[in-house]
C-alpha positions in Angstrom: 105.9 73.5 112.0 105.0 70.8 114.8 107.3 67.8 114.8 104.9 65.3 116.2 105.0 62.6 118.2 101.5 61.1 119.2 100.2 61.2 116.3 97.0 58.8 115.6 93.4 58.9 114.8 91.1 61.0 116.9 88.1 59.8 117.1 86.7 63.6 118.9 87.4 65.2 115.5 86.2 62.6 113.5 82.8 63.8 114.2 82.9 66.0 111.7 86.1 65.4 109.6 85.4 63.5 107.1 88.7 62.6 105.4 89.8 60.7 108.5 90.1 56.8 108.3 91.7 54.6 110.8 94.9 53.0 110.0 95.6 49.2 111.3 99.6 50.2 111.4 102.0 50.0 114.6 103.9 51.9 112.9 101.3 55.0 112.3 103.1 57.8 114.5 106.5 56.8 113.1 105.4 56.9 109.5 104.3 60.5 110.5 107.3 61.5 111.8 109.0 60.3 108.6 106.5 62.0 106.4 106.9 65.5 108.3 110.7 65.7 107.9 110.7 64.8 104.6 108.1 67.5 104.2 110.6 69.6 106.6 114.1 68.6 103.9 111.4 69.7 100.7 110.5 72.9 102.4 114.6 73.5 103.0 115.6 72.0 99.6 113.6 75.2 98.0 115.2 77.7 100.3 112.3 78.2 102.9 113.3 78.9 106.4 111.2 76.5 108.7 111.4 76.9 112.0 110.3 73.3 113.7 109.2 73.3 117.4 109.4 69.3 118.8 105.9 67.8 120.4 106.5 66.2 123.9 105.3 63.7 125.9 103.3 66.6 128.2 100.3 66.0 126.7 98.5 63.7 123.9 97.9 65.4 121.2 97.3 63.7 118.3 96.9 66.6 116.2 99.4 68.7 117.0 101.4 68.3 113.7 98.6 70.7 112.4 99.3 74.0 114.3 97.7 76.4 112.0 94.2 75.5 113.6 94.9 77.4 116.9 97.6 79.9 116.1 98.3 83.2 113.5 100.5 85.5 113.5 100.9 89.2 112.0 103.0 91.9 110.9 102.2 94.1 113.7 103.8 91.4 116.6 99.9 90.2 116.9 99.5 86.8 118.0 96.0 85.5 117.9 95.6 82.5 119.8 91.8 80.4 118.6 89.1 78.3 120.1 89.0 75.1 119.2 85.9 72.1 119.3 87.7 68.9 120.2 89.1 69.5 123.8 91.7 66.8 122.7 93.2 69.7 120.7 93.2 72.7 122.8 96.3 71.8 124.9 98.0 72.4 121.6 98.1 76.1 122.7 101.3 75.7 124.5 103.0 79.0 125.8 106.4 77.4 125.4 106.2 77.5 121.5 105.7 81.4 121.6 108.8 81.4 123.9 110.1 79.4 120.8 109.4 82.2 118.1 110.8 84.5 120.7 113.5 82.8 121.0 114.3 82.3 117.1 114.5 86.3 116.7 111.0 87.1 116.4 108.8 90.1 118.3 105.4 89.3 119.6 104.1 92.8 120.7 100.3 91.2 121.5 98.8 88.2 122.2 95.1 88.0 121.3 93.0 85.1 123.3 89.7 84.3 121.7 89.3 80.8 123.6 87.7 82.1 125.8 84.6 81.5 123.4 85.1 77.9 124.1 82.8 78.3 127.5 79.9 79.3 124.9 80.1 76.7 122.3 81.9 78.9 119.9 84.2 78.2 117.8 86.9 79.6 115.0 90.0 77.3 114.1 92.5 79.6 112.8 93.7 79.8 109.5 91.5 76.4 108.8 88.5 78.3 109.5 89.8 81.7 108.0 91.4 82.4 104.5 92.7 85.7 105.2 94.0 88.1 102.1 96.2 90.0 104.1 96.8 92.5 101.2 93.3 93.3 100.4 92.3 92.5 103.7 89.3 90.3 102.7 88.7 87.4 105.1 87.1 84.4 104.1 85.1 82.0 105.9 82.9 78.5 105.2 80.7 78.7 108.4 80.4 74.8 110.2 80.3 74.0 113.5 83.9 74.9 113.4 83.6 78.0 112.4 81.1 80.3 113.9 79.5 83.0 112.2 79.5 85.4 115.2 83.1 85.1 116.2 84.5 85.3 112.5 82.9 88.6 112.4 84.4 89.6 115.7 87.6 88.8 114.6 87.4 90.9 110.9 86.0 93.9 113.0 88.7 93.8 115.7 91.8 92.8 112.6 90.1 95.7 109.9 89.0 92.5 107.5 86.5 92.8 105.2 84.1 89.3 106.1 82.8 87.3 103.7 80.9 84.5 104.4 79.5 81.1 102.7 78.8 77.7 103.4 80.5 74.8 101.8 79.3 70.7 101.3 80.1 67.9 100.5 79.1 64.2 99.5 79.1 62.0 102.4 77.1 58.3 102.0 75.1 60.1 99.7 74.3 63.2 101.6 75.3 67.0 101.5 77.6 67.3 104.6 78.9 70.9 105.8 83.1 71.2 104.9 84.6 71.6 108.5 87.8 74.1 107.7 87.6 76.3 104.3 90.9 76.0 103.8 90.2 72.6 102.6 88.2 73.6 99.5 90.1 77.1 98.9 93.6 78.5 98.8 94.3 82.0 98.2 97.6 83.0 96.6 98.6 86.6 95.8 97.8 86.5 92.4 95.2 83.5 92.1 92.7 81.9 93.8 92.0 77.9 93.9 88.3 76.7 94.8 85.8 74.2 94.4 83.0 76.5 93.3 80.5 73.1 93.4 80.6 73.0 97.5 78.8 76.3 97.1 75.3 75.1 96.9 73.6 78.4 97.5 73.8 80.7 93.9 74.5 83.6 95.5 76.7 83.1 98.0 78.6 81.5 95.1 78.6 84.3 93.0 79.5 86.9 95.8 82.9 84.6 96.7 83.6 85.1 92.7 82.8 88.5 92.8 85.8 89.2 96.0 88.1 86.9 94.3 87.8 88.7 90.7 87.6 92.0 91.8 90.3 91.9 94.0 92.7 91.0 91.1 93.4 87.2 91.5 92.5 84.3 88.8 90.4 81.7 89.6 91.5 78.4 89.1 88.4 75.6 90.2 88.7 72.4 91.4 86.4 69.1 91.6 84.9 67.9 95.0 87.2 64.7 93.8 90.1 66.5 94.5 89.0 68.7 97.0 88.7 64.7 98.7 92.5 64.1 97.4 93.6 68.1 99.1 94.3 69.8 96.2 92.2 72.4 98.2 94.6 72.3 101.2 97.6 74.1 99.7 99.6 77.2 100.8 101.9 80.0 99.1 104.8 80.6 100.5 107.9 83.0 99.3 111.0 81.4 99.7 114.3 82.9 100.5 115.5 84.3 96.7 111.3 85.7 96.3 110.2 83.2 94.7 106.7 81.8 95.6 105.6 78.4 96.0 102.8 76.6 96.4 103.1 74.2 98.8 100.7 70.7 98.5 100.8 66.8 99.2 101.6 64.5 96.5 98.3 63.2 96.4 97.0 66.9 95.7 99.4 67.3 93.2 98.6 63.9 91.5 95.0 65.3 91.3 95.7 67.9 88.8 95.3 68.2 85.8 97.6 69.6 83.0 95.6 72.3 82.5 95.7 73.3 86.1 99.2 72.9 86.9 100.0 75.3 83.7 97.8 77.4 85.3 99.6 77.6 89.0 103.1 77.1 87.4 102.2 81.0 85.6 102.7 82.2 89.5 104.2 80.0 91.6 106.9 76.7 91.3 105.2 73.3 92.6 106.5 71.7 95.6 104.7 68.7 97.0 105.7 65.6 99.4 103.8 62.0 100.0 102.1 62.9 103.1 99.5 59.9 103.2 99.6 59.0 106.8 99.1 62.1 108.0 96.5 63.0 105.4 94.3 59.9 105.8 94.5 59.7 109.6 95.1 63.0 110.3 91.9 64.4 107.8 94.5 67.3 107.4 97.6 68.1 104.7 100.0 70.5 103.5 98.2 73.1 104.5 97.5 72.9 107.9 100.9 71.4 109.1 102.5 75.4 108.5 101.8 78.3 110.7 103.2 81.1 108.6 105.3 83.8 110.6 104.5 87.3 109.9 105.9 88.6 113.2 108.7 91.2 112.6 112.2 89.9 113.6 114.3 91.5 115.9 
């Protein structure tokens, strides 16, 4: 995780993210600060080990509390390093925080670069453009302009995933706007699946995402495009320390649900949430996308 430090409102990824408002605060980067380490003392309070790098003055980057946009990691020592649309964000791939998993204990063997793809208009943000089931090794993928087509496939032939591709909407002054990131309508857990099914327009794509999701053993739990707009699609499993798997989410996510689809989750995984609403409403980003899971095999 990112401890930021310019956080704000960036009006380059605005463009196209939907969920972002400006704040009249002063205040706005503190309150962000505040919100991530109380996120930081949930994470610790349920036994996960967090490893946080501290943002600098170097470079403004509003964004950077949201680092799973530009990096993943694997269990092989890959890193995979990702193009990104607002050029704002791309100095968010920083060298020094590899030499910080490094330096907590962990092996990078590789480091794959696809930025290069930037210089052609092309585009894939990480695990925001990519829900990867590492186990079955199905990858997928809500095309947008952040999230090209071409490129996803490059990286599920080079990584062995199986691709499947869609294309997700949503309400927007009363017109059907493309989701930027799937990971903000889906999140794939080991044994279940949450997804708003609606932001499928097209049948069968619709029916082919249900088909992957069934048939590779997981239970589909659907959400509404009104709490896709409060997050509840921008949540994460994570195993903590003693085994036991979470699900990770922002108050307002949690607040969402209903009964029936918290008895659901709490079958699998324990709830853990935070209030997150700076981040979330100026950010356009939640739980979710502030953790960059390490799969890199420790020394």
């Amino acid at each position: 995780m990112i401890r930021p430090i310019n956080f704000g409102f960036n009006d380059e990824t605005s463009m196209d993210n939907h969920y972002q408002k400006k704040i009249n605060k002063e205040n706005t980067a503190q309150l962000a600060i505040e919100e991530f380490e109380n996120m930081v003392l949930h994470l610790k309070n349920s036994d996960v080990d967090v490893h946080v790098y501290n943002d600098d003055d170097m470079y403004k980057t509003p964004d950077s509390v949201f680092p799973n946009n530009w990096i993943s990691t694997h269990q092989n020592g890959d890193i995979v390093l990702f193009p990104m649309l607002a050029k704002s964000r791309r100095m968010e791939r920083r060298p020094e925080i590899l030499d910080f998993l490094k330096n907590q204990g962990f092996i990078i063997n590789n480091v794959i670069d696809y930025s290069f793809a930037e210089k052609d208009s092309q585009f894939l943000e990480g695990t925001g453009s990519m829900i990867l089931d590492r186990k079955n090794k199905i990858a997928y993928c809500s095309i947008s302009e952040r999230s090209n087509k071409e490129l996803f496939i490059k990286f599920c032939k080079d990584f062995k995933y199986i691709p499947v591709s869609f294309h997700s909407f949503q309400d927007v002054e009363k017109k059907r706007l493309p989701i930027y990131h799937t990971n903000v309508m889906m999140c794939l857990a080991e044994s279940y699946c949450i997804i708003c099914l609606d932001c499928i327009d097209d049948g069968e794509e619709r029916i082919n995402v249900i088909n992957f999701i069934e048939n590779s053993g997981k239970e589909l739990i659907e959400i509404s495009e009104n709490q896709v707009e409060n997050f509840a699609g921008n949540m994460l499993e994570l195993l903590n320390d003693k085994g036991e798997s979470l699900l990770v989410m922002s108050k307002s996510a949690e607040n969402s649900l209903n009964e029936n689809q918290k008895n659901l989750i709490n079958k699998y995984s324990r709830i853990v949430s935070s209030d997150i609403n700076t981040i979330e409403v100026c950010g356009g980003g939640s739980a979710r996308c502030m953790i960059a899971e390490i799969f890199l095999p420790k020394k």
